[in-house]
C-alpha positions as CSV (number, residue, x, y, z in Angstrom):
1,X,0.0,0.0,0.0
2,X,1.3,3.1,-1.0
3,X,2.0,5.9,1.7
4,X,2.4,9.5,1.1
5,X,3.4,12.6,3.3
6,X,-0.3,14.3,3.2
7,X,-3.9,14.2,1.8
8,X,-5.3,17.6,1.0
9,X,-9.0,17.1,1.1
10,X,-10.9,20.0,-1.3
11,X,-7.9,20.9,-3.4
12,X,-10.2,23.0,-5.5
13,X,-10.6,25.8,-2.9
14,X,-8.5,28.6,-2.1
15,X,-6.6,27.2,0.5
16,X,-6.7,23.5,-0.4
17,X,-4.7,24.6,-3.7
18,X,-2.3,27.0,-1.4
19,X,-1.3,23.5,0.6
20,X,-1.2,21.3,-2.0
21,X,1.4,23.7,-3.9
22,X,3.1,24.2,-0.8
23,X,3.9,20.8,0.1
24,X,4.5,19.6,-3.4
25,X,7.0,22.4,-3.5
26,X,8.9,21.7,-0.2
27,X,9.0,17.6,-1.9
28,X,6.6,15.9,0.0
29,X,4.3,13.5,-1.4
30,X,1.0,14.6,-1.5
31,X,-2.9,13.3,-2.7
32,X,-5.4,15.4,-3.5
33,X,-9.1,15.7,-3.9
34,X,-11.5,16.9,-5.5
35,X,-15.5,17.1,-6.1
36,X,-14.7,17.0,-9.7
37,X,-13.3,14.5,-12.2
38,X,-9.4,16.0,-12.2
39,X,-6.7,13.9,-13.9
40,X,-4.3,12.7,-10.7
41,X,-7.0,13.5,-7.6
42,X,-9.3,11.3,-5.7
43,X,-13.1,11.9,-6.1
44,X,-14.4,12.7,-3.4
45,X,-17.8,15.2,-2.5
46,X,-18.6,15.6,1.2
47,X,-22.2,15.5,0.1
48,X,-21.9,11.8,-0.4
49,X,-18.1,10.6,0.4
50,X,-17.2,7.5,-0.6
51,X,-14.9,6.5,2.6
52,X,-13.3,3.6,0.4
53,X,-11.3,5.9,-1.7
54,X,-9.7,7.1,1.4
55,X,-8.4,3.9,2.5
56,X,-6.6,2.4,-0.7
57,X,-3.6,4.5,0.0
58,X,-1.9,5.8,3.4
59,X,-1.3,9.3,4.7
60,X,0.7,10.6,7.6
61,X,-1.2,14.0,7.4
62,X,-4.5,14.6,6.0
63,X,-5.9,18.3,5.6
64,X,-9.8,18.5,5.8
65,X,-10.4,21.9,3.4
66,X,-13.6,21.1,1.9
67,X,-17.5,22.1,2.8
68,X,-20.0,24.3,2.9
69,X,-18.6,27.9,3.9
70,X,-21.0,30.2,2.2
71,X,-22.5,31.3,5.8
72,X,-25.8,32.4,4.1
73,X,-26.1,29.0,2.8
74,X,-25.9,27.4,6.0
75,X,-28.8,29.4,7.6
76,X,-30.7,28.9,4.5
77,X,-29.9,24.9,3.8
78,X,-29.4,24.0,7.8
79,X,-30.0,20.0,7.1
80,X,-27.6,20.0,3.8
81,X,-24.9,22.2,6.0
82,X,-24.8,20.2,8.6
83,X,-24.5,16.4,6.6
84,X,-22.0,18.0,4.8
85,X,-20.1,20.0,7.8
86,X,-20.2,18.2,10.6
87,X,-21.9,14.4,9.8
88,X,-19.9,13.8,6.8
89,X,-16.7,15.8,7.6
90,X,-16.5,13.6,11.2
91,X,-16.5,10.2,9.1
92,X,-13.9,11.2,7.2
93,X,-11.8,12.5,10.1
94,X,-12.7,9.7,11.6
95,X,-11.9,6.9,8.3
96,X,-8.7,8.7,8.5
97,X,-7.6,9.0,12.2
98,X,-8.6,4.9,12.0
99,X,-6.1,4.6,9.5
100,X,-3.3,6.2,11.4
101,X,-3.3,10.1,10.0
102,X,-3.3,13.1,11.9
103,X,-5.9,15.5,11.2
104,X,-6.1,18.7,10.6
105,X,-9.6,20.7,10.4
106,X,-9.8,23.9,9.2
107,X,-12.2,25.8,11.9
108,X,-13.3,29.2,12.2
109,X,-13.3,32.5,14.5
110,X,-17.3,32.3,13.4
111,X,-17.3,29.7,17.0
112,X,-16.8,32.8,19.2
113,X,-19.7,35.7,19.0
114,X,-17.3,38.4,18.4
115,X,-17.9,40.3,22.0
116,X,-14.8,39.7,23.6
117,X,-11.4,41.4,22.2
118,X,-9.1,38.4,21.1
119,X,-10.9,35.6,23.0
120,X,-8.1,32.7,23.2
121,X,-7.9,28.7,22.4
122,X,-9.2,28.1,26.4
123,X,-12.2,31.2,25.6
124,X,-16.0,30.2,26.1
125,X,-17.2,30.0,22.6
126,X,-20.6,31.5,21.8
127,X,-21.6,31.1,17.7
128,X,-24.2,33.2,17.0
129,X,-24.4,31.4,13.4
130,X,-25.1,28.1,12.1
131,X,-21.5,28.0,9.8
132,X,-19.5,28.8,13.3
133,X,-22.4,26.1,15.3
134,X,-21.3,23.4,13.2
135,X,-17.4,24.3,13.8
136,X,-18.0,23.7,17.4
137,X,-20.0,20.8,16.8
138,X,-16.8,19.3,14.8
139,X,-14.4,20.9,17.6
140,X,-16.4,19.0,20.5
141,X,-16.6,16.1,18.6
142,X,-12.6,15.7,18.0
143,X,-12.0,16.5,21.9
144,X,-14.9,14.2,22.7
145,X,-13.7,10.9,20.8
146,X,-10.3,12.0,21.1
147,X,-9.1,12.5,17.8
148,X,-5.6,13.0,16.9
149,X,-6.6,15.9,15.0
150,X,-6.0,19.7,15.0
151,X,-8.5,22.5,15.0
152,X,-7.0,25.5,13.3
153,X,-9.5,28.2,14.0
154,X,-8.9,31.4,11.3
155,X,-10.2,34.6,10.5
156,X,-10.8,36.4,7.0
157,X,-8.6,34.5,4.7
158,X,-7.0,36.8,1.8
159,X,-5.4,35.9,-1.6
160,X,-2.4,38.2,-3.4
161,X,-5.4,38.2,-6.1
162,X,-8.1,40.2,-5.4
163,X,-11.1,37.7,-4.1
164,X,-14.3,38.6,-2.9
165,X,-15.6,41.6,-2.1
166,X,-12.6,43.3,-2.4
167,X,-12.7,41.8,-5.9
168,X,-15.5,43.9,-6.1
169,X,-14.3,46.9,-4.7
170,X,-11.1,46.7,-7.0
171,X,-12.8,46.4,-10.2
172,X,-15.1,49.4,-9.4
173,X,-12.3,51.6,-7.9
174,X,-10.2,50.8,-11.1
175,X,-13.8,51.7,-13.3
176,X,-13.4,54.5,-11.6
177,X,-16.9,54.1,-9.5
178,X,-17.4,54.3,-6.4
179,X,-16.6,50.9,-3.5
180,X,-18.7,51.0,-0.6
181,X,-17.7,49.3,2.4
182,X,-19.1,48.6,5.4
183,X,-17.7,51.2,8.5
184,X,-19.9,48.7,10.7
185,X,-18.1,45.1,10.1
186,X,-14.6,44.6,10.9
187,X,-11.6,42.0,9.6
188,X,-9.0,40.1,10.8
189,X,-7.1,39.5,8.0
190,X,-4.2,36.4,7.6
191,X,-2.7,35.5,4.3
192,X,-3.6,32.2,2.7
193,X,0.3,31.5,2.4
194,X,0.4,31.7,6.4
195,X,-2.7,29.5,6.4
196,X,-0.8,27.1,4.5
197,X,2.2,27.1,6.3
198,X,1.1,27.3,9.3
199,X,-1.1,24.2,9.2
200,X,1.7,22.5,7.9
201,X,3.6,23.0,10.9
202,X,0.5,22.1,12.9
203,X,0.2,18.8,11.0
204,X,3.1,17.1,10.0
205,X,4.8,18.3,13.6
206,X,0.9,16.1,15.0
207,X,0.5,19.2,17.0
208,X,-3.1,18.5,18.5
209,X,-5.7,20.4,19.9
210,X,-6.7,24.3,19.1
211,X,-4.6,26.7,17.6
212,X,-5.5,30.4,16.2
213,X,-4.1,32.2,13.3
214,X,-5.1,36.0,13.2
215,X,-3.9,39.0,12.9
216,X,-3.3,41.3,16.0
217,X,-6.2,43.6,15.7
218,X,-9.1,44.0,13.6
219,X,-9.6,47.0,11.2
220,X,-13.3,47.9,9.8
221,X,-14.1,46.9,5.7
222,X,-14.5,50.6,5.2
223,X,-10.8,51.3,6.1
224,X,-9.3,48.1,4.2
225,X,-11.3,49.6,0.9
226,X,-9.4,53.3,1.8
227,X,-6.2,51.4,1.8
228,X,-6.4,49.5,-1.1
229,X,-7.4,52.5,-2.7
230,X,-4.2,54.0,-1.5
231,X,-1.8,51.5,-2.6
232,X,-2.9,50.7,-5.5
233,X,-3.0,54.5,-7.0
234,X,-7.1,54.6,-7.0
235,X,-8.8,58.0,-5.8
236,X,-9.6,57.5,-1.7
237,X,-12.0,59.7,-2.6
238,X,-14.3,56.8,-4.3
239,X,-14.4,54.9,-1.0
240,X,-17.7,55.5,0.5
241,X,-18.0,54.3,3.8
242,X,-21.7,52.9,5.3
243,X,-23.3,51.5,8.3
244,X,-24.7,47.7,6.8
245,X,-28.4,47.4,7.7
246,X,-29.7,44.3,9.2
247,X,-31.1,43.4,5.8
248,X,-28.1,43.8,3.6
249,X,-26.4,42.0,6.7
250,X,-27.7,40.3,9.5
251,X,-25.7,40.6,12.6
252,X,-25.3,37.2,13.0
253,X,-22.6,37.3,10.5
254,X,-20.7,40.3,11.7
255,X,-18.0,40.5,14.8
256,X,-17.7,43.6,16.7
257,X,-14.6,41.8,17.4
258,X,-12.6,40.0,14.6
259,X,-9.4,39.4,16.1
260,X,-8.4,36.0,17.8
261,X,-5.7,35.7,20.1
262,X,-2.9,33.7,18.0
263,X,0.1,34.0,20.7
264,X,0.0,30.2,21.3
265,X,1.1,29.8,17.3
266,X,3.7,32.3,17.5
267,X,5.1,31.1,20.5
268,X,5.2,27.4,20.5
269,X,6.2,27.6,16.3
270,X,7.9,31.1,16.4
271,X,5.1,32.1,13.8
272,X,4.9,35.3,12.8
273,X,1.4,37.3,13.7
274,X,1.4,40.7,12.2
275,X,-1.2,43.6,12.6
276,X,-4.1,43.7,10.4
277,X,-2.6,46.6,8.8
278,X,0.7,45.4,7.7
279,X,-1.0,42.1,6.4
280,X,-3.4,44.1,3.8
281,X,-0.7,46.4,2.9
282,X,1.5,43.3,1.8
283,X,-0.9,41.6,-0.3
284,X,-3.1,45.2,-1.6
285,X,1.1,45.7,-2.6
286,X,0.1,42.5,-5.2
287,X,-2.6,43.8,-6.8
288,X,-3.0,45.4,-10.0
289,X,-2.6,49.1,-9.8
290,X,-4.4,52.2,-11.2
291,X,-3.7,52.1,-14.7
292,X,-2.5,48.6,-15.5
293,X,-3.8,46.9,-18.6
């Protein structure tokens, strides 16, 4: 039976395809996933996993990327969320943990309620959603059944691409139109290259337990949109800042509080954990500026 270094489960996502790149590049030997038919991945949809194609082949790592993480969809589809987030997603963890892997699961800063400056790994946690519910539901689960497993718990996850709303805010600051942003929501933001490297420090070192990745502080949309605007030569002038109504969106999905406490991660792994500043102006520095073609 063939054994490999890692499993990336839901390569097809953002940070799924950061990890598998990652590893691949620092020569392990790595499987992949996917929901769709790829040349060289194993099919596998969380909808309806088929735990046999897990087992054919041995992993020393496995990284559980994949499910439902459109937060809106989860409140609207609660039965679908859940089989996919938490029923399905424990029997692969579990397959795989059987089979001798350590997990990692990819959790949220959605399982605290966003009321307490930088709650840490020991913190109460109080979702006020169903997407951060079924996190704990996961979390509980791995501590429950003692899983060798990891729960990396993350906030807003950015690209060097523009993603997103601030996809959207880009393309109209570069048509020249206004971006509006919400002065009433906040960010944590952590690139998806420290996602990556950071849970494969957690993994392949079987570091178990919770672990945060954030950055220090939390800064509102409205001033990430003014500094995008800045460094990448767009008129600040087009940002137009606005309190969200309950309607456009419901508090349940917004954190008064973004901003986890991540000094466990930089201490036991020397990782660096930079303010939320500093990380936007590093990747708003890799975006296409005013006047490219």
């Amino acid at each position: 039976m063939t054994r490999y270094d890692a499993l990336v489960i839901g390569s097809d996502g953002l940070v799924g395809a950061e990890l598998v790149g990652a590893l691949r590049g620092a020569g392990y030997a790595v499987r992949a996933t996917s929901r769709r038919a790829r040349p060289n991945t194993i099919h596998l949809d969380l909808a309806d996993p088929d735990l046999r194609a897990l087992t054919r082949e041995r992993f020393a790592c496995a990284f559980v990327c994949a499910g439902m993480t459109n937060m809106a969809e989860c409140e609207r589809s609660p039965d679908e969320a859940r089989h996919v987030n938490v029923e399905n997603t424990l029997k692969v963890m579990r397959a795989l943990a059987h089979a001798g892997a350590h997990v990692v699961f990819f959790s949220s800063g959605q399982v605290f309620d966003g009321e307490i400056p930088r709650p840490g790994e020991t913190t109460p946690r109080r979702p006020k959603n169903r997407y951060g519910r079924h996190k704990l539901e996961v979390e509980e689960a791995i501590a429950r059944e003692r899983l060798p497993a990891t729960s990396l718990r993350i906030t807003k996850i950015l690209a060097r691409v523009p993603v997103g709303m601030f996809r959207a805010w880009h393309g109209a600051l570069a048509a020249g139109e206004p971006a509006v942003a919400a002065t009433n929501m906040t960010l944590a933001p952590v690139s998806v290259e420290d996602v990556g490297q950071a849970a494969i420090r957690l993994g392949l070192e079987r570091r178990a337990g919770p672990w945060h990745l954030s950055s220090t502080d939390e800064i509102t949309y409205a001033q990430a949109a003014r500094r995008m605007a800045e460094i990448c030569g767009f008129p600040a002038a087009l940002v137009r800042g606005e309190d969200l109504t309950e309607t456009q969106v419901p508090a349940i999905y917004r954190h008064r509080y973004a901003a986890l406490d991540a000094d466990k991660l930089a201490g036991a792994l020397g990782f660096p954990i930079r303010p939320a500043a500093r990380v936007l102006d590093e990747l708003f520095a890799a975006y296409p500026r005013a006047g490219a073609a």
